[in-house]
C-alpha positions in Angstrom: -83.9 -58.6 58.7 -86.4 -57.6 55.9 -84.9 -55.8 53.5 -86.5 -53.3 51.5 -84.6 -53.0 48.6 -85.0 -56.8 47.7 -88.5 -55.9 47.4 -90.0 -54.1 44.0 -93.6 -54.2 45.2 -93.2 -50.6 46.7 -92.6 -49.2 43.6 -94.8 -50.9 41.0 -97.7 -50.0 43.9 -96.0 -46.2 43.9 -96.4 -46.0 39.9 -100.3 -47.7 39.4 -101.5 -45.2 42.3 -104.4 -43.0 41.0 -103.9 -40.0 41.2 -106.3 -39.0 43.5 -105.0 -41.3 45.9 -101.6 -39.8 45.9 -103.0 -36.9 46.5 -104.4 -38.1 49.2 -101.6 -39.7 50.6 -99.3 -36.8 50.4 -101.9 -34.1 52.5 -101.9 -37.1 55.1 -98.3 -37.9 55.0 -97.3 -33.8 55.0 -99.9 -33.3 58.2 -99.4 -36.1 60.0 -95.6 -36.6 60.0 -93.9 -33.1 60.0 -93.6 -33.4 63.7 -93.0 -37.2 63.7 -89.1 -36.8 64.4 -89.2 -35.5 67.1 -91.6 -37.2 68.7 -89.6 -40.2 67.7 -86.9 -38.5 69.8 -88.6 -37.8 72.7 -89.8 -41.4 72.7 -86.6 -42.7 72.7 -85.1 -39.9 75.0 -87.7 -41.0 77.6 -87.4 -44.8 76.9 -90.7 -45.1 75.5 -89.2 -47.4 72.9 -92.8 -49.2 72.1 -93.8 -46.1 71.2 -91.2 -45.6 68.9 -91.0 -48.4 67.2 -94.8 -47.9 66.5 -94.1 -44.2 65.1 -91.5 -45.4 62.4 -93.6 -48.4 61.7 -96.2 -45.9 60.3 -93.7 -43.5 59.1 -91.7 -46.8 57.2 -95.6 -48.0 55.5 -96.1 -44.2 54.5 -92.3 -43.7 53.3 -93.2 -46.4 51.0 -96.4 -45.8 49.9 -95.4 -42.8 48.4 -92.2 -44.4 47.1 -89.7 -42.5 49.1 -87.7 -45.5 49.5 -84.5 -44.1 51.1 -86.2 -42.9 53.5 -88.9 -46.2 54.5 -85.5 -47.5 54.5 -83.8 -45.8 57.4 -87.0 -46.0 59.0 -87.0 -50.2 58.7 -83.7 -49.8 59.7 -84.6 -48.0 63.1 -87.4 -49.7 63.8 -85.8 -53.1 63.6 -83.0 -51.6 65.7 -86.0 -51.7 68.1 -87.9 -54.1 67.5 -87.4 -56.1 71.1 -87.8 -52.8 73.0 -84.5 -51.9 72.9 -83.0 -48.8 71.5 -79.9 -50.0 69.6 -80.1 -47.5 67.2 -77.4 -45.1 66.9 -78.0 -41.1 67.3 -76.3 -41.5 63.8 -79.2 -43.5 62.3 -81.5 -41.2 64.2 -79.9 -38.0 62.7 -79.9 -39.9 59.0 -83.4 -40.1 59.4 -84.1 -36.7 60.4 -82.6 -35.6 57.2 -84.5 -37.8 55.4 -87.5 -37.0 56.4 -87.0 -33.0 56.1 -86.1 -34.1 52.6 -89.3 -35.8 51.8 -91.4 -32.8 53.8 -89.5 -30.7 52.0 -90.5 -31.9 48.1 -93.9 -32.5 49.0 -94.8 -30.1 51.3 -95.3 -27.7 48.4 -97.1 -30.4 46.4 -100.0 -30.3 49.5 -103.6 -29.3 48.4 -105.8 -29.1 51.2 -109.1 -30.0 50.5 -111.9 -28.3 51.7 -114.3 -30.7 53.4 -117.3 -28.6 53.6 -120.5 -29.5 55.6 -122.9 -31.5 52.8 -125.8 -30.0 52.1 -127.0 -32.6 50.7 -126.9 -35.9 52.8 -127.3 -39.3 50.7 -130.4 -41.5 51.3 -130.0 -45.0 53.9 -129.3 -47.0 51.0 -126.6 -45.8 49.3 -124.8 -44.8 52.3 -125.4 -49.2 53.5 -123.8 -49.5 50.2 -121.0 -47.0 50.3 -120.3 -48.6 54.1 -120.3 -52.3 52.8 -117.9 -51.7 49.8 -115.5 -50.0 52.3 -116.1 -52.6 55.1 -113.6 -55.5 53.2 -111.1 -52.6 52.2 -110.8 -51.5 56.0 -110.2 -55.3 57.1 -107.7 -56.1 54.3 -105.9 -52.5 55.8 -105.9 -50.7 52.3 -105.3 -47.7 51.9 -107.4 -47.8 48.8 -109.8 -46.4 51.9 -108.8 -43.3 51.0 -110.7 -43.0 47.9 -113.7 -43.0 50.0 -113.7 -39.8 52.1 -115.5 -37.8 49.8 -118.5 -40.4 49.6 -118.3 -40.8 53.1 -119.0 -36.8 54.4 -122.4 -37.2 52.9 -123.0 -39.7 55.8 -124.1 -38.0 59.2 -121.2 -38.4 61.9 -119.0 -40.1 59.5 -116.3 -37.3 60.7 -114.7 -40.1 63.3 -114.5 -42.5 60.6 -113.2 -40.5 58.2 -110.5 -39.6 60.4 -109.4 -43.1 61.8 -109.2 -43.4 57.8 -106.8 -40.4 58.0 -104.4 -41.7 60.4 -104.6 -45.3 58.9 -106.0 -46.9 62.1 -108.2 -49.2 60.3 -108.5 -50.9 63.1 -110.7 -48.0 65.1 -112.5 -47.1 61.5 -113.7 -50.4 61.2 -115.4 -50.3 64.4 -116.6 -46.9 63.6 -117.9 -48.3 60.5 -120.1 -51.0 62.6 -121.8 -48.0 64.2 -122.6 -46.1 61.5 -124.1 -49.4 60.0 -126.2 -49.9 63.0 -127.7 -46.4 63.1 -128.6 -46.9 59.6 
């Protein structure tokens, strides 16, 4: 099993964030994982354990990019307890992480600063928005969340919103092919 503690990258990544980027991170983490436990639960109540699994999975990679290491730690934990579509997780480990995460909501829910993303009046040209699309392109196939940092440049493009928000929800995956359209339209 991996072992997260063996492994200091996490937290030299945690420290050289920008700060803007952490901001970042923490509206996303706050708004997309204050209901995450318990739809973990219900997952595993109704044997959907694939879809489990793939709900810590995120909630470990986020855990750690903020450097909340105890609790990307419970969540390895779990999710390697299910791993092979089995729940052999205990309703203790369940419970542990529960805690864990209200912690975590806790200290930086009130650390949250939503950001307005109001309608651009002023949209960029073709060019630079080619050029704002092909310095993102490698970022979204590496899976960085460095991705982040681009948001602001991206609502100047028209009907970037879907990109933006596979961005959001770290499904690089989806923005990438959002990312192809956009191109093409240009």
């Amino acid at each position: 099993m991996y072992n997260i503690a063996d492994d200091d990258s996490t937290s030299s990544f945690h420290e050289q964030q920008d700060p803007k980027l952490k901001q970042e991170l923490i509206n996303i983490f706050v708004k997309k994982y204050r209901n995450i436990y318990r739809e973990v639960k219900e997952a595993i109540d109704v044997g959907n354990i694939k879809l489990a699994h793939r709900l810590v999975h995120t909630l470990k990679s986020s855990a750690g990019q903020l450097g909340k290491l105890k609790l990307q730690k419970t969540a390895n934990d779990i999710e390697y307890k299910l791993k092979k579509g089995e729940n052999l997780s205990s309703s203790g480990q369940i419970a542990i992480l529960e805690t864990e995460l209200n912690e975590v909501l806790k200290e930086l829910t009130p650390l949250v600063k939503e950001t307005v993303r109001p309608v651009a009046k002023v949209l960029i040209d073709k060019a630079a928005a080619l050029k704002l699309l092909l310095e993102l392109e490698p970022l979204l196939k590496a899976g960085s969340i460095n991705c982040l940092t681009f948001i602001e440049g991206l609502q100047l493009i028209p009907e970037s919103e879907e990109l933006i928000q596979h961005i959001e929800d770290y499904n690089f995956r989806k923005a990438m092919e959002m990312l192809v359209k956009l191109k093409d339209k240009l």
